[in-house]
C-alpha positions in Angstrom: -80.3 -22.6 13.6 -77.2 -24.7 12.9 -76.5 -28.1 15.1 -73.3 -26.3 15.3 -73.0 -22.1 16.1 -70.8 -20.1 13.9 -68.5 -18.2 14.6 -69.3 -14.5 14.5 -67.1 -11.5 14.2 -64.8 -10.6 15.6 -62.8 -13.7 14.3 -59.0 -14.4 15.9 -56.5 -13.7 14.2 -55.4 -16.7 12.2 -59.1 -17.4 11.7 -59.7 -13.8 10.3 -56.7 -14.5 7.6 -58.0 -17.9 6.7 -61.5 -17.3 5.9 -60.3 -14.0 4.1 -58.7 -16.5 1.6 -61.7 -18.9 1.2 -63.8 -15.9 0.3 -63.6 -14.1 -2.7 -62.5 -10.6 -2.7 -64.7 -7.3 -2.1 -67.6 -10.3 -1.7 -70.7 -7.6 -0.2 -71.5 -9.9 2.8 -70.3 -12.2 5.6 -68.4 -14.9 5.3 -70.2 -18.4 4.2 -72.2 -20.1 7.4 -70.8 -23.1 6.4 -66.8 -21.8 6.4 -67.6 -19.9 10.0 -68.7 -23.3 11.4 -65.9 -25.5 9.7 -63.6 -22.9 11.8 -64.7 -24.3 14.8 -62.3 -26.8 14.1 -59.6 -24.6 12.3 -56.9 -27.9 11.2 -59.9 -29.5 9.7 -61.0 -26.3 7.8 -57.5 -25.9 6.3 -57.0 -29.4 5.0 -60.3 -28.9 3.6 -59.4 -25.8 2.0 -56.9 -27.1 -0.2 -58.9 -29.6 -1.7 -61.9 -27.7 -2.4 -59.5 -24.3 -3.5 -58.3 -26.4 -5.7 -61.2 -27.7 -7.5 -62.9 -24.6 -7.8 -59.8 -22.3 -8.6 -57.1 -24.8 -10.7 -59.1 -27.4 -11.6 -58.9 -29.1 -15.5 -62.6 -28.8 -16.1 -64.2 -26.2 -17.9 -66.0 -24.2 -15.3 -69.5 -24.5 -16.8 -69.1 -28.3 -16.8 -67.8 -27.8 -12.9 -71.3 -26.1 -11.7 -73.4 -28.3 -13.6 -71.9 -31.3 -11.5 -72.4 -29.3 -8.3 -75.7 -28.1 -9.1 -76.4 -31.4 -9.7 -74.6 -33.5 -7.1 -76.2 -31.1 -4.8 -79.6 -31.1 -6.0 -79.7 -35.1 -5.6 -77.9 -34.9 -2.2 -81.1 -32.5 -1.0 -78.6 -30.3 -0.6 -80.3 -26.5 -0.9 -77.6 -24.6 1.1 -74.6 -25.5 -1.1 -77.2 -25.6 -4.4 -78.4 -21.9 -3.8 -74.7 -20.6 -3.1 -73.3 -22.1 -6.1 -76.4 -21.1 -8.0 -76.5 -16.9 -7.2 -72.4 -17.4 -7.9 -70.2 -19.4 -9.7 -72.9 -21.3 -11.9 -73.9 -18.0 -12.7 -70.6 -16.8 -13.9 -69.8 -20.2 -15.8 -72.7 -19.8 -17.7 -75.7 -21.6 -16.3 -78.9 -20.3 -17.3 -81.6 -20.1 -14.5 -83.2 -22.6 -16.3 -80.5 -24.9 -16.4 -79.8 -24.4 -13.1 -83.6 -25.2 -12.4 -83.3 -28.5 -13.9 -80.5 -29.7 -12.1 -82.9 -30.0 -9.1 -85.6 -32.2 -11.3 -85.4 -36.0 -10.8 -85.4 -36.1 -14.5 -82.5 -33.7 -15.3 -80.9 -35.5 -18.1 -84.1 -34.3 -20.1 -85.3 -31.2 -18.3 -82.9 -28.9 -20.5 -81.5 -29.1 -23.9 -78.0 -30.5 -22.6 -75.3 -30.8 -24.9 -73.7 -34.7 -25.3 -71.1 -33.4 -23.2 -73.7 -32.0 -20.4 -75.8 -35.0 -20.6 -73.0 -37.8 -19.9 -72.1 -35.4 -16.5 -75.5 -35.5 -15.4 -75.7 -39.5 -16.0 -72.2 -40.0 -14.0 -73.7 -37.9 -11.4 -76.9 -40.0 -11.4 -75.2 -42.9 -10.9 -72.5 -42.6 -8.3 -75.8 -40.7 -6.2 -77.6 -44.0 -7.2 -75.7 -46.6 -6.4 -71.7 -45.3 -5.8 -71.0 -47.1 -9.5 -70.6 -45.9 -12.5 -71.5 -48.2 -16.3 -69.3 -48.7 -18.4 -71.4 -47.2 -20.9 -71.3 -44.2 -19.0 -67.7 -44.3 -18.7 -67.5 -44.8 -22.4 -69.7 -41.5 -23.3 -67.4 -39.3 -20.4 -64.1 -40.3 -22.2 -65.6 -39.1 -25.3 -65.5 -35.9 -23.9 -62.7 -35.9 -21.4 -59.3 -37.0 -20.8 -57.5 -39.0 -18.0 -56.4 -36.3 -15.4 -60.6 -34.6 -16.0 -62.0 -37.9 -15.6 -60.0 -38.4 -12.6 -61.1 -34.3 -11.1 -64.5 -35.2 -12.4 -64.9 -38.6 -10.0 -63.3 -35.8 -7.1 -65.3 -33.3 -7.8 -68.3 -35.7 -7.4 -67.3 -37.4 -4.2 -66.1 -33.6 -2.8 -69.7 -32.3 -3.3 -71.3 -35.7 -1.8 -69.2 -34.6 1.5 -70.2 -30.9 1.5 -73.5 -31.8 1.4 -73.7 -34.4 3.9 -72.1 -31.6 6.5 -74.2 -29.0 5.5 -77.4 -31.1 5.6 -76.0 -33.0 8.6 -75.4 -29.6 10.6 -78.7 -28.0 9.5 -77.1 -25.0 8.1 -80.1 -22.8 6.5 -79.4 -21.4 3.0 -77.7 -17.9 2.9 -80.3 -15.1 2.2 -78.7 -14.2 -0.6 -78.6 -17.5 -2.1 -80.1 -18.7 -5.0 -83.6 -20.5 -3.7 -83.7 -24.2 -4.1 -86.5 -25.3 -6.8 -89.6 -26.7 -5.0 -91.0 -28.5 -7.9 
């Protein structure tokens, strides 16, 4: 159980609306644990919304290169709530296999797959800022081989966005969805 109760239909109003838009449409099942508890606070939720809309629905990165930084940001953050719903959803649809996706939980990720250049300098950037909020310059170097200004800027976001999810859903104790992708044990 959650530190923090979700809410539970049926929703006010303006609640009802808002979560409507944070879900995609004709989705089979409930909205997310995590969005029925950030209603609790329903200001918070919205400025929220906005920034995390946006990165996953206008952002500049190619959406495969977007789940692989989740996956991964949320693998190293211990994160298996937001890991397994990214992971039986929009990884999915970007492209991740299940073994990629696997990987991205392993402490030696960067190897565990056949990543691309491209895939391999994410996972690095990731590993770093998880590691020690820094990021090399030879890291920087192989990212802007692959990405310009205004992506490099989302990426760094992106990273620190998924950091925060994960520290509230860890932080709250919210158990992964039953529908949701299992986190990899080993």
């Amino acid at each position: 159980m959650p530190r923090i109760e979700p809410l539970h239909p049926p929703y006010p109003a303006a609640v009802d609306g808002a979560m409507r838009r944070w879900m995609p449409p004709d989705v089979p099942h409930e909205p997310l644990t995590l969005f029925r508890i950030l209603h609790r606070n329903p200001e918070l939720a919205s400025r929220m919304f906005a920034l995390g809309a946006g990165l996953l629905g206008h952002g500049l990165l190619p959406a495969v290169d977007r789940e692989l930084v989740i996956a991964r940001v949320t693998a190293r953050a211990g994160c298996a709530y937001e890991w397994g719903v990214h992971a039986a959803t929009l990884a999915r649809q970007a492209g991740l296999s299940p073994e990629q996706l696997r990987a991205t939980a392993r402490t030696d990720a960067a190897v565990a797959a056949d990543w691309s250049p491209r895939h391999a300098a994410l996972l690095a950037a990731v590993d770093e800022l998880h590691d020690a909020a820094q990021l090399s310059q030879p890291s920087w170097d192989a990212l802007r081989t692959h990405y310009e200004d205004a992506q490099l800027l989302e990426l760094l976001v992106l990273i620190g966005w998924y950091r925060t999810i994960s520290c509230v859903a860890n932080g709250l104790l919210v158990e992964e969805e039953s529908w949701a992708t299992p986190f990899p044990t080993s």
